[in-house]
Each structure stands twice: as structure tokens, then as C-alpha cells.
Residue, then its C-alpha position, 0 to 999 in steps of 0.5 A: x358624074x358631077x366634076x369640079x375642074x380646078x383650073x380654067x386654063x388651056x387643059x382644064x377648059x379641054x377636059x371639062x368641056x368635053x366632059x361637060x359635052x358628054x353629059x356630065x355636071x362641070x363647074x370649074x373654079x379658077x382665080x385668074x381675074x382677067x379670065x374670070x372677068x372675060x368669061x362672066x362679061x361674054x357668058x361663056x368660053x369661045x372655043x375653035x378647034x385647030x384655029x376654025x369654027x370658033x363658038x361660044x360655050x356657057x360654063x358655070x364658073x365659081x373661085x375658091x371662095x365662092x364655091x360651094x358644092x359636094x362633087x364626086x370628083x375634083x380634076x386638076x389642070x393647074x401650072x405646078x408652081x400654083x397648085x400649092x396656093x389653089x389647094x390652099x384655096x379650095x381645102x374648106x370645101x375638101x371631103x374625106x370621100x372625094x377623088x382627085x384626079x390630075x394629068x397635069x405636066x412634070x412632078x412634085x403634084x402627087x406629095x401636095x394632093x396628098x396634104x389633102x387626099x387619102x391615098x386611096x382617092x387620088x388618080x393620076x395620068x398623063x395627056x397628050x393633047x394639045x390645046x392653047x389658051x389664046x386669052x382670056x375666055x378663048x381656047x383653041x382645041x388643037x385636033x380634029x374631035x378625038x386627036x390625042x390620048x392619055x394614060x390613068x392609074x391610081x397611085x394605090x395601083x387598084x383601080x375601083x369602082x370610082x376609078x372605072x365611072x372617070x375611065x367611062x365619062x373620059x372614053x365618052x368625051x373622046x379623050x381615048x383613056x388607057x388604065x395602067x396599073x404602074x403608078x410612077x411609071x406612068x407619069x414619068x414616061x410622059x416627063x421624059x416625053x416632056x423634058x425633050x419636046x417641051x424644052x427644046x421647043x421653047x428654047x429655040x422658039x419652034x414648032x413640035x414638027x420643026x423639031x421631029x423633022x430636023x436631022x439633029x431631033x434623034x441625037x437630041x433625044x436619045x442623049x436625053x432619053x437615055x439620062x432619063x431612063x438611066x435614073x429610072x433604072x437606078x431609082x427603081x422605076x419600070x417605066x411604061x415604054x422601053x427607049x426605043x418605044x419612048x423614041x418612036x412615040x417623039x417620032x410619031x407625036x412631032x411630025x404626025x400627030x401635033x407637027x404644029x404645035x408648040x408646047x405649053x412651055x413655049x406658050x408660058x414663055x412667050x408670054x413671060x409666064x414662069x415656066x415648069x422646068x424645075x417639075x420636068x428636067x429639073x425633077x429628072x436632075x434632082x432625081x438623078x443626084x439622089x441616086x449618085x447620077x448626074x444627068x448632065x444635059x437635064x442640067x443644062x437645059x434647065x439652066x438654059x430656060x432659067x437665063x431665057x427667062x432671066x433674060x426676058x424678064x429684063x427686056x420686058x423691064x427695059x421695054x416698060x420703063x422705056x415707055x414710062x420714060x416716053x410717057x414723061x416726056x409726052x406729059x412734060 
């Protein structure tokens, strides 16, 4: 199949360059300059895999503005809060007979694909894969070949021809894919999933592990699991794993299957990127509020990673005009 994977971050290197591995067409548009620049200048993205055997791989990589082709699908691996300029990008090359394809983290994706994507042409899933973007240019697989799984379902819930070919390629690139038929089930069992690990980690600054294996990680999760699935009950939403399915798969994934990693919003965190809570806790908050519930620990959460990034922002400020001062003096 030839794919175009908007986004060459931490996921959209994973995915495409396994698919590209497996014998398919990939050209990935990206608009981060210093990753464009890096990967042009070394001709390639180095890949590792769990911190080893760190090689470069060609890739073909255009922007926005420079593409110009005809794939069978586009795959989206963008940070929520981006994804509305990068379609707005892209729209001149859309086609009424093209397929979108995400996993991305959290929600409020879906509503902008369909400005640009019939219903019947948009697949969704979840991942739990691992991987982090070290630099530009530079992604560490975080696995052995073959770690990890994801879910898909088509936002119709009737899985086509198109649908099967994707389901087929990702199997081949041993991304070990399972088709629901639950749309919204579906990605909300995997922003539930998130809302625990991925928040807690990154206020606190730990290791997935460091969370499964402390003896407050089950009373942690099960107050926010049971908000979460509260709102789904009240919403209408039969999610894909009851509660205690949900809280034994956190069990697994922490301490057996990713004990140390952190999560992707640790990794925006740490680099003073703008994180996705507002798509994640945020999204089961607001979620919440429409059905008269309010989910009072998604709330403080969110609003725990808003004064971490506040906070943050103003150190690095402090920390920048500390060295422009000293910088003055030198000159002086």
C-alpha cells in the first residue's frame, strides 16, 4: 500500500517505518524544522531499539507544501493540539477517495478529520506501543520486535475492503492489530488507560513501573477508573473492557510490559512542550459535566499538570533572562 504519515514524531517514525520495513510505499510530511533539517542533513532517521543497535534508516520526507501525491491512505500521529493547522496544511491535497487512519492520544481528533473525511473513510485506534523521540532525527523503538498491540474500528463500525488491506500491512509490520466493531468504545478505554498512567507519571516525574509496582497505584486507579467509567455508563458508551479488565491491563502494562518508560506526556513535559491533558482528563471532565457528573480527581488532575506547566514555563523564563543578563555583563 502506499501511505503518507502525517507527523514524523516518536509514533508516526514507529508506525511508518515498520510499515515501510514490511514492504510498503511511506512518505511522511512533517513541519518541525529542526527534525526536517536533521533528517535531510543525515539522509535518514536513526533508529535504536530499547537504547542499542542504533542505525540509520532513509526515508522519504516532504512538508505540507511540497507534497504531491495520490495515497491510498493518510495516517495521523500528530499532538492534539496541532492536528487542526497540519490539516489545514495538507487539505489541497485531500481526495474524496482517500482513507484517514489515526491512533493518536486522548480525543477531539475524530470532529477535525471529518472537516476533511467522509465518515465512511476514517478508521480509528489505539496504541499501546512505546517509543521516544530522543531528537530530531533520532527515535528509540521501545520493545523487542513485536512488543506491544493496538486496536482499529471504523467510525461506521463496518469494517471494508480498505479496512482489511490497513489491518493486513499492520499485522505484517508486527504491530499485532485487533478490529472492534465499538467505535467510541474503543478510544475511550485507551483515554481512560491514559488519564491514569500518563498523568500521574508525568506529575510526579516517574517511570510506568515506578507507578504499577508502589502500593498506592490500585487506590490511585481504581478512583479514577470508576469516574471515568461512571460517565461512560451515563453517556452511553460500552467501553471495550469492564473495570476490573481495565485495572489488570494497568497492572500488566506497568510492571511487565513497559516498567521503564515514561509516558509521552512526561516526555512533552520534560521538554516544555504543551501537554495533552485537556484531550485526556480534561476530555472525561468535560465529558462528565454534559451528563450532570462531575469527576472531581480528572479535574484536579488537569488542573495539577496546568500549575506543572505554569510553573515550568516561568522557571525557563527565569532561567533565559538569567543568562541574558550574564550575557550583558560579559559583553559589558
Amino acid at each position: 500500500m502506499k501511505f503518507a504519515m502525517i507527523g514524523a514524531g516518536a509514533m508516526g517514525l514507529r508506525y511508518g517505518i515498520l510499515l515501510q520495513e514490511a514492504g510498503n510505499d511511506v512518505t511522511f510530511i512533517d513541519t518541525w524544522q529542526p527534525n526536517i533539517d536533521k533528517i535531510r542533513e543525515q539522509g535518514g532517521v536513526y533508529v535504536s531499539r530499547d537504547h542499542k543497535d542504533r542505525h540509520l534508516t532513509p526515508i522519504k520526507l516532504e512538508t505540507p507544501e511540497t507534497y504531491d501525491d495520490d495515497p491510498d491512505m493518510y495516517i495521523f500521529f500528530v499532538k492534539q493540539m496541532q492536528l487542526e493547522d497540519f490539516l489545514k496544511r495538507c487539505a489541497h491535497f485531500f481526495k474524496p477517495n482517500q482513507y484517514a487512519f489515526t491512533c493518536m492520544n486522548g480525543m477531539g481528533h475524530i470532529e477535525k478529520l471529518q472537516k476533511y473525511f467522509a465518515d465512511d473513510k476514517i478508521i480509528a485506534g489505539t496504541a499501546l506501543i512505546a517509543t521516544v523521540l530522543n531528537g530530531p532525527g533520532d527515535v528509540d523503538f521501545i520493545g523487542e520486535r513485536g512488543a506491544g498491540m493496538m486496536n482499529m474500528a471504523n467510525y461506521t463500525e463496518k469494517p471494508d475492503e480498505m479496512t482489511h488491506r490497513l489491518f493486513d500491512e499492520l499485522d505484517k509490520a508486527q504491530m499485532h492489530p485487533s478490529l472492534k466493531t465499538n467505535f467510541k468504545g474503543t478510544l475511550m478505554t485507551k483515554v481512560i488507560f491514559n488519564s491514569v498512567i500518563n498523568t500521574i507519571c508525568t506529575l510526579f516525574g516517574i517511570t510506568m513501573g515506578e507507578f504499577g509496582n508502589s502500593d498506592r497505584a490500585y487506590d490511585l486507579g481504581r478512583q479514577l477508573i470508576d469516574e471515568a467509567y461512571d460517565i461512560c455508563a451515563r453517556a452511553g458508551i460500552t467501553l471495550v473492557s469492564d473495570r476490573d479488565e481495565e485495572m489488570a491491563a494497568l497492572d500488566h502494562n506497568t510492571r511487565i510490559d513497559m516498567p521503564l518508560h515514561y509516558p509521552s506526556m512526561y516526555q512533552d513535559m520534560s521538554h516544555d512542550r504543551p501537554t495533552e491533558v485537556d484531550y485526556i482528563n480534561g476530555y472525561i471532565a468535560e465529558l462528565g459535566r454534559k451528563y450532570h457528573y462531575e469527576a472531581k480527581t480528572h479535574i484536579f488532575l488537569t488542573n495539577l499538570v496546568h500549575l506543572s506547566e505554569y510553573h515550568r514555563a516561568n522557571e525557563k523564563k527565569a532561567r533565559e533572562e538569567a543568562a541574558e543578563k550574564t550575557e550583558a555583563a560579559l559583553k559589558a
